[in-house]
C-alpha positions as CSV (number, residue, x, y, z in Angstrom):
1,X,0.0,0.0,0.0
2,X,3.2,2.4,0.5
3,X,3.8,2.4,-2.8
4,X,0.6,2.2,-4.6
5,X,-0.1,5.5,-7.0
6,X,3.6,6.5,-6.7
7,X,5.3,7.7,-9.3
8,X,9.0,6.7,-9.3
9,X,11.6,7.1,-12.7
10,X,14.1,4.1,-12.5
11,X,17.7,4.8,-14.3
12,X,19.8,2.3,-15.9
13,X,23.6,2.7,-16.3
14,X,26.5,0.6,-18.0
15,X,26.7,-2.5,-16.0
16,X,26.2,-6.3,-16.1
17,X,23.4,-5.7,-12.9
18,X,21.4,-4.0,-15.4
19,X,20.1,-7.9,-16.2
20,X,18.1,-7.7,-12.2
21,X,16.2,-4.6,-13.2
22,X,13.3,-5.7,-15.0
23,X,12.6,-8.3,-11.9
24,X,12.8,-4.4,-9.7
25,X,10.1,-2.9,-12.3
26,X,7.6,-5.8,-12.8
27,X,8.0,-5.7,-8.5
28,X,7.0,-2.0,-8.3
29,X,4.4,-2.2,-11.4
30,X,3.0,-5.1,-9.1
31,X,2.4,-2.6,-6.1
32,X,0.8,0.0,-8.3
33,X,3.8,2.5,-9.1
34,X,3.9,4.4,-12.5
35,X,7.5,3.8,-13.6
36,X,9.2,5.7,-16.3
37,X,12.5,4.2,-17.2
38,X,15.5,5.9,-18.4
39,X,18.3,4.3,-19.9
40,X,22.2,5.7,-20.8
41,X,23.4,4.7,-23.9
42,X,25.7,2.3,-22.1
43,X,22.9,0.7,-20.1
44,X,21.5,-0.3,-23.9
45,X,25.0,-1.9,-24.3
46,X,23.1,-4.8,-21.3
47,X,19.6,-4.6,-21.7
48,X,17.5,-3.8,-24.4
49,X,15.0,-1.0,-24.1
50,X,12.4,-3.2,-25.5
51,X,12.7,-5.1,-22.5
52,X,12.1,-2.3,-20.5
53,X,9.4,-0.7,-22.3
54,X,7.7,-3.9,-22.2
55,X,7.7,-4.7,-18.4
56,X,7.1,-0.7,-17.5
57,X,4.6,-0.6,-19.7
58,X,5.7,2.8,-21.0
59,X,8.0,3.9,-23.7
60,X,11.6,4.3,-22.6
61,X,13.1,7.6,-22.2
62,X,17.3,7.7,-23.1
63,X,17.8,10.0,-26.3
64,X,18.7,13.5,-25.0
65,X,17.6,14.9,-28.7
66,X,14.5,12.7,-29.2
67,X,11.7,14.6,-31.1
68,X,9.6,16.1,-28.3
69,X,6.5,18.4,-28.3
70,X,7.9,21.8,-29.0
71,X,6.5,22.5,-25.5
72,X,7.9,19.6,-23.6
73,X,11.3,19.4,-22.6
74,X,12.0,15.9,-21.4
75,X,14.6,16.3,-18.7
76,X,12.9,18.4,-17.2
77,X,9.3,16.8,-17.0
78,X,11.3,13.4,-15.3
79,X,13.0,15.9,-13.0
80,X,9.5,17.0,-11.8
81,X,7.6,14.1,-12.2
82,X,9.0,11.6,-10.0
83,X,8.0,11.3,-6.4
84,X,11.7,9.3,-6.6
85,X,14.6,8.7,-8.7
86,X,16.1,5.3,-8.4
87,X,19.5,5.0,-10.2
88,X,20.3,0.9,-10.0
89,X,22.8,0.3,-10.8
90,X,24.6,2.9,-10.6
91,X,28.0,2.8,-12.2
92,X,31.1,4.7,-10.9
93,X,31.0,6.7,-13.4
94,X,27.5,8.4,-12.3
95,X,28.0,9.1,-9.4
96,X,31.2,10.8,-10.3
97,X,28.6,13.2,-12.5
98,X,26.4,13.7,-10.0
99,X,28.8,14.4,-7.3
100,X,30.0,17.1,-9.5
101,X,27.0,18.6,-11.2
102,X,28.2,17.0,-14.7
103,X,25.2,17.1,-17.1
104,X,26.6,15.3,-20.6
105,X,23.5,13.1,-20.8
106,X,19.8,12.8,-20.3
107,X,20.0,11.1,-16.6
108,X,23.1,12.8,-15.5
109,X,20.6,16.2,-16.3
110,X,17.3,14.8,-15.1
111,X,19.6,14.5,-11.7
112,X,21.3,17.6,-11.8
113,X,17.7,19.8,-12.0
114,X,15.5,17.5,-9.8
115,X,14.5,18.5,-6.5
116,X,13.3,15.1,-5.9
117,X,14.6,12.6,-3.7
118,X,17.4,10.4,-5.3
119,X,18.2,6.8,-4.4
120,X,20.8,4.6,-6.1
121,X,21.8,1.3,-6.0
122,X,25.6,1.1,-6.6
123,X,27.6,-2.1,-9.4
124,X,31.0,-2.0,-9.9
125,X,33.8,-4.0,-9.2
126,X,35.5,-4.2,-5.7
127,X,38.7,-2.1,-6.3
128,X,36.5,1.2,-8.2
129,X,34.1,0.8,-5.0
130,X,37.1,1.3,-2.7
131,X,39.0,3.8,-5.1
132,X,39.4,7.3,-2.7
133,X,37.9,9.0,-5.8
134,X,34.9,6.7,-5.2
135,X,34.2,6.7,-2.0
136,X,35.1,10.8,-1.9
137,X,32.2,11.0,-4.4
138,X,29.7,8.8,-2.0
139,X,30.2,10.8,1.0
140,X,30.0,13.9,-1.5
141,X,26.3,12.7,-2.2
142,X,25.4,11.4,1.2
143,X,26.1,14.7,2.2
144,X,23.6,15.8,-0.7
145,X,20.5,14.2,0.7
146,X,21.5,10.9,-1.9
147,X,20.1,7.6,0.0
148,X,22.3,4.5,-0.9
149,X,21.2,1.1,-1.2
150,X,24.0,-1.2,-1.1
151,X,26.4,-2.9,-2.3
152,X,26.4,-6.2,-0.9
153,X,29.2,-8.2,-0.7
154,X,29.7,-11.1,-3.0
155,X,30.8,-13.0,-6.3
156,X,31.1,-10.5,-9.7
157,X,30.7,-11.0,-13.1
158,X,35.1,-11.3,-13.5
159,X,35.0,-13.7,-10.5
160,X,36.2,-11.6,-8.2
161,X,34.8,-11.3,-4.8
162,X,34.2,-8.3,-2.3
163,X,31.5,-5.7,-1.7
164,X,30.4,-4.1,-4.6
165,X,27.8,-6.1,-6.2
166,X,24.5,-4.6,-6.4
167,X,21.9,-5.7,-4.1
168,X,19.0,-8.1,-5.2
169,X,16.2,-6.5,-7.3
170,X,13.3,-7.6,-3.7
171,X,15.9,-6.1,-1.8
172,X,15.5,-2.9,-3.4
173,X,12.0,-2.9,-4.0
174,X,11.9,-3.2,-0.1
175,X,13.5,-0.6,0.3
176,X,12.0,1.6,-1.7
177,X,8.7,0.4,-0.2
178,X,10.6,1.4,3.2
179,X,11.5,5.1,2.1
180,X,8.3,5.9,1.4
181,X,7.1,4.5,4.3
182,X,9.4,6.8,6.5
183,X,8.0,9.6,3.9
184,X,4.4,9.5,5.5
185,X,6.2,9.9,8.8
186,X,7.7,12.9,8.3
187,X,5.7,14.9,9.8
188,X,6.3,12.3,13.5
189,X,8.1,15.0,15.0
190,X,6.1,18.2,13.9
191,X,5.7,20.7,16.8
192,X,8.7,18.6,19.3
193,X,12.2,20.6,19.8
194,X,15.3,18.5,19.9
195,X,19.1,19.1,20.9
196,X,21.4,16.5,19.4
197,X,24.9,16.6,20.6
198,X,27.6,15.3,18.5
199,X,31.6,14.9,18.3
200,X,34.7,15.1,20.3
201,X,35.6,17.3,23.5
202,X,39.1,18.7,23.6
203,X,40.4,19.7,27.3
204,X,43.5,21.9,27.1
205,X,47.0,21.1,28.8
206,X,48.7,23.9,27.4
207,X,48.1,26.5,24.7
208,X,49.1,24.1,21.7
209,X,48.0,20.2,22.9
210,X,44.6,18.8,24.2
211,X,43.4,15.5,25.5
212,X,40.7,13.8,23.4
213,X,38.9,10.9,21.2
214,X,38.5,9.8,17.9
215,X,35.0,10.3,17.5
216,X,33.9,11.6,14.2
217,X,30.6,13.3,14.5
218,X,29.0,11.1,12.0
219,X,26.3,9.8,14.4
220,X,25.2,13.1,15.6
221,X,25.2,15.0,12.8
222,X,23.1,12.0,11.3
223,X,20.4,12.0,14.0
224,X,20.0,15.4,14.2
225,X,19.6,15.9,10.0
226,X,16.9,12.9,10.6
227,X,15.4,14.6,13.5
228,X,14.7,17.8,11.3
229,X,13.6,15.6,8.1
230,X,11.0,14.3,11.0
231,X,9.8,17.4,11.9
232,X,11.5,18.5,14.4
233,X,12.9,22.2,15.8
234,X,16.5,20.8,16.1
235,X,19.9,21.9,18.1
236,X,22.9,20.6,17.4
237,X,25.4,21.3,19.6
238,X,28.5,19.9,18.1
239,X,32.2,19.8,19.2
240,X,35.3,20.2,16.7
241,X,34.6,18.2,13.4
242,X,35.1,18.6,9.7
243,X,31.5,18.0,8.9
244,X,29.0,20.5,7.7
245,X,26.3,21.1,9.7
246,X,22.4,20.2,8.2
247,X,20.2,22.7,6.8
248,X,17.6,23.7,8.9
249,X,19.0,22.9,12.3
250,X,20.3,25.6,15.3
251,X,23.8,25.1,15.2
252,X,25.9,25.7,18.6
253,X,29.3,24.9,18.4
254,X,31.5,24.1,22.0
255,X,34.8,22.9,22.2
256,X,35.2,21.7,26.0
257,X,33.2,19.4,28.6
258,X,32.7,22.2,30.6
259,X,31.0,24.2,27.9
260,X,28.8,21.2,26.1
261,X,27.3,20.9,29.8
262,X,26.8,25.0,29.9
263,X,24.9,24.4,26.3
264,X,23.0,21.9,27.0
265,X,22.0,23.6,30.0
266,X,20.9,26.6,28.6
267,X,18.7,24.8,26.0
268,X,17.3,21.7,27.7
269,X,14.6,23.2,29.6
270,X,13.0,24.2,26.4
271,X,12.9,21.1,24.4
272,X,11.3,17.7,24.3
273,X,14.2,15.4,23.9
274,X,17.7,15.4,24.0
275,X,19.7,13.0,22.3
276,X,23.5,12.9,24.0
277,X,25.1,11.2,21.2
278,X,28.8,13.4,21.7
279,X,31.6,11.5,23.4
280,X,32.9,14.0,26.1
281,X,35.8,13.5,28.2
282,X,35.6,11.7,31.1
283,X,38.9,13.9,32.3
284,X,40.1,17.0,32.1
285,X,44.1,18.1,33.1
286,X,43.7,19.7,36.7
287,X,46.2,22.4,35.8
288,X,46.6,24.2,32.2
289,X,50.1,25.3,31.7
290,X,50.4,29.1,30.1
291,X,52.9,28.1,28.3
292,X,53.7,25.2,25.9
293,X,55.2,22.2,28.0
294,X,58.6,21.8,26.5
295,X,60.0,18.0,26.0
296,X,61.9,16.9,28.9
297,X,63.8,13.4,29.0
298,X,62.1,12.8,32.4
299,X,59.2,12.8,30.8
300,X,55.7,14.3,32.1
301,X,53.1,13.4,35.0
302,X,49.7,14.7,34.6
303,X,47.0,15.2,37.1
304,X,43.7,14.5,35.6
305,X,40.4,15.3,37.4
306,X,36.8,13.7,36.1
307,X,34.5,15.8,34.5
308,X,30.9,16.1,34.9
309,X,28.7,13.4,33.8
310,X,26.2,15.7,31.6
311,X,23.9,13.4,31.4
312,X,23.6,12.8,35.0
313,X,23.6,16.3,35.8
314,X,20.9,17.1,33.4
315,X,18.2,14.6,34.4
316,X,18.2,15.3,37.9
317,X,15.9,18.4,36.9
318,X,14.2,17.1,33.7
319,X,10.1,17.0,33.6
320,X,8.4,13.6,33.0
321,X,7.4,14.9,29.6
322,X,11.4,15.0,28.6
323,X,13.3,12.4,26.7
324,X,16.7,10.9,27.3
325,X,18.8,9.4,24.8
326,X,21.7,8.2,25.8
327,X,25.2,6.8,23.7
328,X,28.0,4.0,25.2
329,X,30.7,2.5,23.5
330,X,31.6,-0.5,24.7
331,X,34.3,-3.3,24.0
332,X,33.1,-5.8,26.8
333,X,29.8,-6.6,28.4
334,X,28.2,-4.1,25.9
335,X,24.5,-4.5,27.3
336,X,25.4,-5.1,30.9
337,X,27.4,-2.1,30.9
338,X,24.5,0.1,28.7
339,X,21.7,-1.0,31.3
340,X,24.2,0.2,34.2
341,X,24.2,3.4,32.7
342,X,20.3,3.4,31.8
343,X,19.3,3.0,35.0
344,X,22.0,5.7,37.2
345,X,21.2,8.0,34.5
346,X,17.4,7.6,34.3
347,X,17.2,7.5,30.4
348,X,15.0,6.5,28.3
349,X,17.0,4.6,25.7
350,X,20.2,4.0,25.5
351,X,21.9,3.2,22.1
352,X,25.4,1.0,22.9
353,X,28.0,-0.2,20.0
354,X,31.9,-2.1,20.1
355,X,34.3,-0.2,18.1
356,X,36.0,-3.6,17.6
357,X,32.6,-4.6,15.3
358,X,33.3,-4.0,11.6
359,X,32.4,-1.6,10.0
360,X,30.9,0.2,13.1
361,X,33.9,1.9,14.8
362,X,35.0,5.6,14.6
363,X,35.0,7.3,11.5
364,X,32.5,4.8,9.5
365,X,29.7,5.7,7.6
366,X,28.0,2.8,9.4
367,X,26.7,1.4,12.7
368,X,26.1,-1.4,14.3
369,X,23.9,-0.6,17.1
370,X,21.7,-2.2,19.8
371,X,19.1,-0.1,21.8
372,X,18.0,-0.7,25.2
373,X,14.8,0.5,27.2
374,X,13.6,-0.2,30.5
375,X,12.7,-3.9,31.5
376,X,12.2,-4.3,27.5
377,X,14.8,-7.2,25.6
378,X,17.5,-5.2,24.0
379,X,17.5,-4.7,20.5
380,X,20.1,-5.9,18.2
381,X,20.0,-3.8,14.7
382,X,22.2,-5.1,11.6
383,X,24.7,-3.2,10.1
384,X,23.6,-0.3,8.3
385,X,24.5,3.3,7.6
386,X,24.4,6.1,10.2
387,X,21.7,8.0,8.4
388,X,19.6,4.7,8.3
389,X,20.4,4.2,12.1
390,X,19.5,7.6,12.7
391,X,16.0,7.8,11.4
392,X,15.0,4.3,12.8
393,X,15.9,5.7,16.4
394,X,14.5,9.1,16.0
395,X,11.1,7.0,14.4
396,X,11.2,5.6,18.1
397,X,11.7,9.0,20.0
398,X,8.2,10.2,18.2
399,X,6.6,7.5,19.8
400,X,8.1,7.9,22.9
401,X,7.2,11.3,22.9
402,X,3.9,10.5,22.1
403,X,3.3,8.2,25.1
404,X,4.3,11.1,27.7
405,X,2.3,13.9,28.4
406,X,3.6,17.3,26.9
């Protein structure tokens, strides 16, 4: 039923995956969706557009000089006609254009003046998935709004084996199915205000060095773009990253313990929920030197003194209508450890990972989370990426919120 009357344009590049996308189209014709298919001249090289035509149902769309209606201009009528572009696969080679506005063709146009959401399905072999260039160009169009689906991990055309392949055409479909599902829930969050805290702490020693930890910012950043594509009135209060903050969202930036406390603070009592997914320091040096230390072969003893555990501090005044999320990495006893802190904190969740799981330590695009409630079974989630991780746990702060009393 999520995907009934949509109307969704599905793009074809040059690669041997383009055999799986006719099983994708006869999947979504199935559910009711109007697909219009557009194909590059290398996708033709594959499939033909016959094939396509026939299981769309609708003539196929890749000549960018095709007789048109002197009124119609063709790149532009897919641009706005789609309630979502789906670009499987989707070559190297495109999402090189479309990381960098290149517009030499009718798709690489149609996604360079849509305003539509844009999801692709990446096919390539295992050492152009893992080229710098490549995965420069991903985060590029992550950062972009682009969702990615895929790739999997597995056998290619050449033999070779490794992540790159593109998912299977049911996989897709499903999640297709699941975007637009998260689409009517959009709105989950309308009328809450947020705070999502995000990145590192540094604590001084001396003018020129600092004590802190490798966290990235990723996750943050993440929930609090998901937060606002939910609804919400969201503050991020983020410590030093190089990450660009998400349209839409209050941005307070902090750089010490001390002052993420002070921020939080000053904001809490205003909001609905705050989400503490930062990593402050636990210490801070108990002395700052004026001056930078100079090396000494005896070497140097520092005196560190704990911090203040925000979280702690902060819910000792918190209404019953306010939300707690809470963040713990752990590398042993992960949910012993997580329900420890759940219950001295008095949160409300608490989402716990192991850097030492692949593929969810610092710096990823991905997590591999699991999230714990009161007296409820915690929840192992697969790996996925942060954005996905970030909209399926702010999907369960609106319905927390929704059970309290505002």
């Amino acid at each position: 039923m999520a995907l009934a009357g949509k109307k969704i344009v599905v793009a074809l590049t040059g690669g041997i995956a383009c055999y799986k996308i006719p099983y994708l189209v006869r999947f979504l014709v199935k559910a009711g969706v109007e697909v219009r298919v557009v194909m590059t001249e290398n996708a033709k090289r594959f499939i033909t557009p016959l094939t396509m035509e026939t299981v769309s149902r609708h003539a196929v769309c890749h000549d960018m000089w095709a007789d048109r209606d002197k009124d119609s201009i063709q790149h532009i009528e897919l641009a706005n006609w789609a309630d979502l572009i789906v670009v499987a696969p989707a070559t190297a080679n495109i999402l090189a254009k479309a990381a960098h506005g290149l517009c030499d063709d009718l798709l690489s146009t149609v996604l360079c003046a849509t305003q539509r959401p844009i999801m692709v399905a990446p096919a390539m072999n295992p050492g152009m998935w893992h080229n710098s260039v490549t995965q420069k160009n991903v985060k590029e169009l992550r950062s972009l709004g682009y969702r990615f689906v895929g790739p999997a991990e597995g056998e290619m055309a050449e033999k070779q084996v490794g992540v790159g392949r593109m998912v299977e055409p049911l996989e897709l479909g499903h999640a297709i199915e699941q975007f637009f599902v998260a689409s009517s829930k959009k709105k989950a969050l309308s009328g809450r205000k947020v705070i999502v805290t995000a990145g590192p702490c540094r604590e001084a020693i001396d003018p020129v060095r600092y004590i802190s930890n490798r966290s990235s910012g990723k996750m943050g950043y993440a929930i609090a773009r998901a937060a606002r594509e939910l609804g919400a009135e969201t503050t991020l209060i983020s410590g030093p990253t190089s990450l660009t903050p998400p349209e839409g969202v209050h941005f307070v930036t902090i750089e010490t313990t001390a002052e993420l406390l002070e921020a939080v603070r000053k904001s809490f009592p205003k909001v609905d929920c705050l989400v503490m997914a930062a990593a402050p320091s636990d210490f801070t040096p108990a002395r700052v030197a004026k001056g930078k230390i100079k090396r000494t072969a005896s070497g140097l003893d520092m005196q560190l003194t704990p911090t203040k555990d925000i979280l702690k501090e902060i819910g000792k005044g918190r209404k019953a209508r306010q939300l707690l999320v809470g963040f713990a990495l752990e590398t042993d006893n992960e949910e012993a450890n997580a329900r420890k802190k759940l219950t001295e904190k008095h949160l409300d969740m608490i989402v716990v990972n192991n850097p030492h799981v692949k593929g969810a330590g610092f710096e990823h695009d991905t997590n591999q989370v699991t999230l714990i409630t009161p007296k409820r079974p915690a929840e192992k989630w697969p790996l996925m990426s942060k954005d996905d991780v970030a909209l399926k746990l702010m999907e369960r702060v609106a319905v927390k919120l929704a059970e309290k009393k505002k």
